[in-house]
C-alpha positions in Angstrom: 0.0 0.0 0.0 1.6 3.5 -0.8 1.4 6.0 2.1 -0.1 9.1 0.7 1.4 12.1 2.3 0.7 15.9 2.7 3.8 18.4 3.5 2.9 21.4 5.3 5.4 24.0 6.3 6.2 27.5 5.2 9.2 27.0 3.7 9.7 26.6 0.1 12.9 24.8 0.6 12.1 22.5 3.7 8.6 21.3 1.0 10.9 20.5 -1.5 13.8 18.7 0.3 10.6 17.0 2.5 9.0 16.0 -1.0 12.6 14.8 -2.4 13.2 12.7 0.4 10.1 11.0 0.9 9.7 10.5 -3.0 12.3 8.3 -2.7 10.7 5.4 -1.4 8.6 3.2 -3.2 6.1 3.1 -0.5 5.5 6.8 0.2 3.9 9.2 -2.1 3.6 12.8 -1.7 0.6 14.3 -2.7 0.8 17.8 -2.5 2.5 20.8 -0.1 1.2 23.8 1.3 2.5 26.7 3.0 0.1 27.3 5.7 -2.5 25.9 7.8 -5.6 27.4 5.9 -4.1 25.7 2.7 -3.8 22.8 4.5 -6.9 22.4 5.7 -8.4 22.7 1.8 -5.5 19.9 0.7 -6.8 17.4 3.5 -10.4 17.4 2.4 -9.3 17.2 -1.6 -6.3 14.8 -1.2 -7.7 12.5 2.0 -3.7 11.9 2.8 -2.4 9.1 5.4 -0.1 11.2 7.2 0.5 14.8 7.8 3.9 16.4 8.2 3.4 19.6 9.9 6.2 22.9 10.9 5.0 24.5 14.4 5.7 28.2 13.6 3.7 29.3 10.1 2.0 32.2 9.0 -1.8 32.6 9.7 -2.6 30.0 11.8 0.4 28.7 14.3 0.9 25.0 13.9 -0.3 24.1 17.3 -3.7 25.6 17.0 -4.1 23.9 13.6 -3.3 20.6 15.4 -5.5 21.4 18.1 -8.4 21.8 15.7 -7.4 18.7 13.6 -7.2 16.6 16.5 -10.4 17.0 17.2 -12.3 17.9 14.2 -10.6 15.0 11.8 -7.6 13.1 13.9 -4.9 11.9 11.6 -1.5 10.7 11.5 0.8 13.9 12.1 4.7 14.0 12.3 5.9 17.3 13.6 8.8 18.6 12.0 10.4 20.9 14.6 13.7 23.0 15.1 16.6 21.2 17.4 16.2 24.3 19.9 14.9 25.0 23.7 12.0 26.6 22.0 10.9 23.9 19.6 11.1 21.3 21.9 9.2 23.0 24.4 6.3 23.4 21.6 7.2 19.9 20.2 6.2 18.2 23.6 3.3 20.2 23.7 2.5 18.8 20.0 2.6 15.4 21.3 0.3 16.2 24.1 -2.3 18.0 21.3 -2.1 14.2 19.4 0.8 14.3 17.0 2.4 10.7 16.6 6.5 11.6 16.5 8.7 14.1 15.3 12.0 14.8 12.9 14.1 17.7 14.0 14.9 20.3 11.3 18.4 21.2 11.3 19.2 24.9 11.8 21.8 25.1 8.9 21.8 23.5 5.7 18.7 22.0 5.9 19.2 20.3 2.6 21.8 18.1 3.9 20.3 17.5 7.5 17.5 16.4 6.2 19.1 14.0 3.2 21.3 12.9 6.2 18.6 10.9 8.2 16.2 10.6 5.0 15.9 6.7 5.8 15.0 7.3 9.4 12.5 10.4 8.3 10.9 7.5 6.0 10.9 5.0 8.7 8.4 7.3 10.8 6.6 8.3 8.6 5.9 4.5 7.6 5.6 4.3 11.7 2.7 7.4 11.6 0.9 5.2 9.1 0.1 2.5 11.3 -0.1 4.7 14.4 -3.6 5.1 16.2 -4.1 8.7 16.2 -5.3 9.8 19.6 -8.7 12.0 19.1 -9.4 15.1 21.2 -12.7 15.4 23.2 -12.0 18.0 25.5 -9.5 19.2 28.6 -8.6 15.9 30.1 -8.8 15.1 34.1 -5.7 15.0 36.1 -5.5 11.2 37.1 -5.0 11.0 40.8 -2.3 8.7 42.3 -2.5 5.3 43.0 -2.0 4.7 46.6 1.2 2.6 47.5 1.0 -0.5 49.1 1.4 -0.9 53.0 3.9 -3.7 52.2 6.3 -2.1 49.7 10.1 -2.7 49.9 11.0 0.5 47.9 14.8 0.7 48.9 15.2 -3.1 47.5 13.4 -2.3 43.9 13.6 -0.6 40.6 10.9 -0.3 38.1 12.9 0.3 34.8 10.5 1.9 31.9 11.5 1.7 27.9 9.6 4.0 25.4 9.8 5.3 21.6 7.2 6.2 18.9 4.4 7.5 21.4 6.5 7.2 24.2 6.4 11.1 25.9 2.7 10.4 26.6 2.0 6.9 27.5 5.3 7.5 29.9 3.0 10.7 31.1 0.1 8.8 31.6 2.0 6.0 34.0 4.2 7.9 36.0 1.2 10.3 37.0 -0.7 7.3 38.2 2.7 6.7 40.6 2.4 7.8 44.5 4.9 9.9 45.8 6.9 7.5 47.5 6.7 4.9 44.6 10.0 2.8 44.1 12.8 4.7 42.3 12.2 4.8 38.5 14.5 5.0 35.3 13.3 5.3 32.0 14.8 5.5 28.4 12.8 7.1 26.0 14.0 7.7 22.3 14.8 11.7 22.1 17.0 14.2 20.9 19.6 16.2 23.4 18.1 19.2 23.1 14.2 17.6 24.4 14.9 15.5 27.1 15.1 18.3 29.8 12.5 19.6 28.8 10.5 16.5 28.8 11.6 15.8 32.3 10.6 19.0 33.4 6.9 18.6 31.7 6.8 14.9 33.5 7.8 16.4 37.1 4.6 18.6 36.5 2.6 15.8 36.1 3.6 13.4 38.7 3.7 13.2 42.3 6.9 11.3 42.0 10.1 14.4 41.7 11.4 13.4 37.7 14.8 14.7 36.7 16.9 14.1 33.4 19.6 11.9 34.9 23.1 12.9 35.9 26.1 10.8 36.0 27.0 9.2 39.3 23.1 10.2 40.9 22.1 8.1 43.9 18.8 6.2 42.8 16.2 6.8 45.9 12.6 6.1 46.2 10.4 8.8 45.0 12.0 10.0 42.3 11.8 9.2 38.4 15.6 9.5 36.0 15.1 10.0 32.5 18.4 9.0 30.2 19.3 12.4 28.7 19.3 13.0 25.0 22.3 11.3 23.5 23.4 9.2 26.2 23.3 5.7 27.6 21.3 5.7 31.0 22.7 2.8 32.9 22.2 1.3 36.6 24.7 0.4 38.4 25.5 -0.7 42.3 28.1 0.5 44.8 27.1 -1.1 48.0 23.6 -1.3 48.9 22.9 1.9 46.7 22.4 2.2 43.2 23.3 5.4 41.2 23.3 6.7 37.6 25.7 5.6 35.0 25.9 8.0 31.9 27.4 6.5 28.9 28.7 7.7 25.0 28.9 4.2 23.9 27.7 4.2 20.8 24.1 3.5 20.0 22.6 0.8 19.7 19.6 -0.5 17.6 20.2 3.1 16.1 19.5 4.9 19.6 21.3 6.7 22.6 19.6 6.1 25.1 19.2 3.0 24.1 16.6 0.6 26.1 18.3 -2.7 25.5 21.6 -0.8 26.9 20.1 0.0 30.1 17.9 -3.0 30.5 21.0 -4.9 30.5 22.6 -3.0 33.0 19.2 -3.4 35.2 19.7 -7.6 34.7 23.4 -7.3 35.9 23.1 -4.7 38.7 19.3 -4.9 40.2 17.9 -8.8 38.9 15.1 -10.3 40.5 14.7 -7.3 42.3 13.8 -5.1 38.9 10.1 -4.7 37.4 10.4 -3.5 33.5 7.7 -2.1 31.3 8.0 -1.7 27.7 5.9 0.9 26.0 4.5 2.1 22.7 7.6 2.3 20.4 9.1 2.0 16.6 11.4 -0.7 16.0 12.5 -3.3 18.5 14.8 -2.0 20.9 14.3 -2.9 24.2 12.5 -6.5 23.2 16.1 -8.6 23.7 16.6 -6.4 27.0 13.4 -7.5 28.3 14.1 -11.0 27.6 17.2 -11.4 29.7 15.2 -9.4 32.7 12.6 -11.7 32.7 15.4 -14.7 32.4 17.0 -13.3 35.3 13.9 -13.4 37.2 12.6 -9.9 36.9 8.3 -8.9 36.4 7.9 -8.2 32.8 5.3 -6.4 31.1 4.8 -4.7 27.7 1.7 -2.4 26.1 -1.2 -3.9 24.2 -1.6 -3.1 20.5 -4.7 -1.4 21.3 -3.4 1.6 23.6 0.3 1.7 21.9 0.7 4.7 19.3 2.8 2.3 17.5 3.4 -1.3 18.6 6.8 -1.8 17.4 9.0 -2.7 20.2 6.3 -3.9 22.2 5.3 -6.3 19.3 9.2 -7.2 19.0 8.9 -8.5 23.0 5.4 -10.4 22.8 7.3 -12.8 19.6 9.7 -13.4 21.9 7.9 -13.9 24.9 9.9 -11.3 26.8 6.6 -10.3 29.2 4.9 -11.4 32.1 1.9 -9.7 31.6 0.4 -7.8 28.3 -1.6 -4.5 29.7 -3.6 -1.2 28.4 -1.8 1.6 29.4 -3.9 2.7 32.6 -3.2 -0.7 33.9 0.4 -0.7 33.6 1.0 1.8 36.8 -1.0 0.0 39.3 0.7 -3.9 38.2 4.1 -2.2 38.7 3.3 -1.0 42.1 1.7 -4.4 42.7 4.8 -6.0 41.6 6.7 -4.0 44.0 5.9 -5.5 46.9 
């Protein structure tokens, strides 16, 4: 089946280098460009495309407002495309909140070449946003309220180690703000450029009980508080004693990813064991499925996302073929069979 995608950015040259790109592959077929949201909005009902690709800042109508409106009026597969600064990730985030499925980074110069540099990955996603469930919008959600922790939980003996990609920055939203404040001690890899993962840390210490940071080499792990692997960097556990602390690593990536999940899954097997509970989340590809395995080998709770609440279930798919969970759980269940786990 060829994907039929619209390219929708203010920029003549970032449409044509978008429209090169994709044009490439077999599969994908771009049919048509516009140069702002009210343009858009005309293309989608007389093209009917797959997937959008969408800049944030455009003439008109911003690009967030248009999503907003899409989102709930017609929800479809959107890829943000989104500049590598503070700024952009900030929005970028807030695009993924609105409903968008993923996002490429635009480089700030030569965009011609940044974007033929990663042209297969850029084609991977959008293949990804094809199968994605696009999430509609009804309305201003509720703020879920913590779970309570149970009486009997061991929190200084237990990790709960979290991998996430395609999807990820929500359904990672949606479990740690289900988490009690004095939950076990989290670490989580999600797929992510440098410049987004503080920021993203930042937006999830908003909207959990738990205290989240982007992790920093040689942290003490403690209950209560959530580590997310920076952009760019291995996030690894490891033991001195009876405490465990941060490891940051350059090695490079794996499965095409620093963080990788697999990386610090591994380190979670060699370091924490038995006394580890993983989840897998929505995610492209299949990193973190061969991490999972060993964890559960070693004696670890397993668990990945069903197909029906993942974004995209890639990763997640990749585990359940190779019988790396325990358990296979909708998102709003995932929270409450860690904590359970955790005693």
């Amino acid at each position: 089946m060829t994907i039929r995608v619209l390219i929708v950015d203010d920029s003549a040259l970032v449409r044509s280098v978008l429209a090169e790109v994709l044009s490439g592959a077999p599969d994908i077929e771009v049919v048509g460009t516009a140069s702002d949201p009210l343009i858009a909005r005309e293309r989608i009902k007389q093209l009917n495309p797959d997937v959008l690709t969408l800049d944030v800042e455009m003439p008109r109508m911003d690009g967030l407002t248009f999503l907003d409106n899409l989102m709930r009026l017609r929800p479809m597969p959107v890829l943000m495309v989104s500049s590598l600064t503070e700024k952009g990730a900030e929005v970028t985030l807030q695009a993924l909140e609105l409903g968008a499925i993923d996002f490429v980074t635009k480089p700030a110069l030569d965009v011609r070449a940044g974007l033929e540099g990663y042209a297969e990955l850029l084609r991977d996603k959008v293949r990804a946003a094809a199968r994605a469930r696009p999430r509609g919008r009804t309305g201003a959600p509720t703020a879920p309220q913590p779970l309570q922790r149970p009486r009997s939980l061991r929190t200084t003996e237990r990790i709960i180690a979290i991998g996430a990609s395609t999807g990820g920055t929500e359904a990672i939203k949606d479990v740690l703000a289900l988490m009690p404040a004095d939950a076990p001690a989290i670490v989580i890899s999600q797929h992510i450029p440098a410049m987004f993962s503080a920021p993203f840390a930042a937006r999830m210490d908003r909207s959990s009980a738990m205290s989240v940071c982007e992790a920093a080499d040689g942290q003490q792990i403690v209950p209560g508080h959530v580590y997310i692997a920076p952009g760019n960097a291995h996030l690894l556990v490891v033991r001195s004693g009876a405490r465990y602390h941060c490891r940051l690593s350059d090695a490079p990536p794996e499965n095409r990813h620093r963080p990788s999940v697999d990386t610090m899954f591994r380190s979670v097997v060699d370091n924490v064991g038995a006394n580890a509970v993983a989840a897998l989340l929505t995610g492209m590809g299949e990193d973190g499925a061969r991490g999972l395995l060993a964890l559960r080998q070693a004696g670890a709770h397993t668990l990945i996302q069903d197909e029906a609440s993942s974004v995209v279930w890639g990763m997640p798919g990749a585990a359940a073929r190779l019988n790396a969970a325990e358990r296979t759980l909708p998102l709003d269940r995932i929270a409450s069979q860690l904590l359970e786990w955790t005693q």
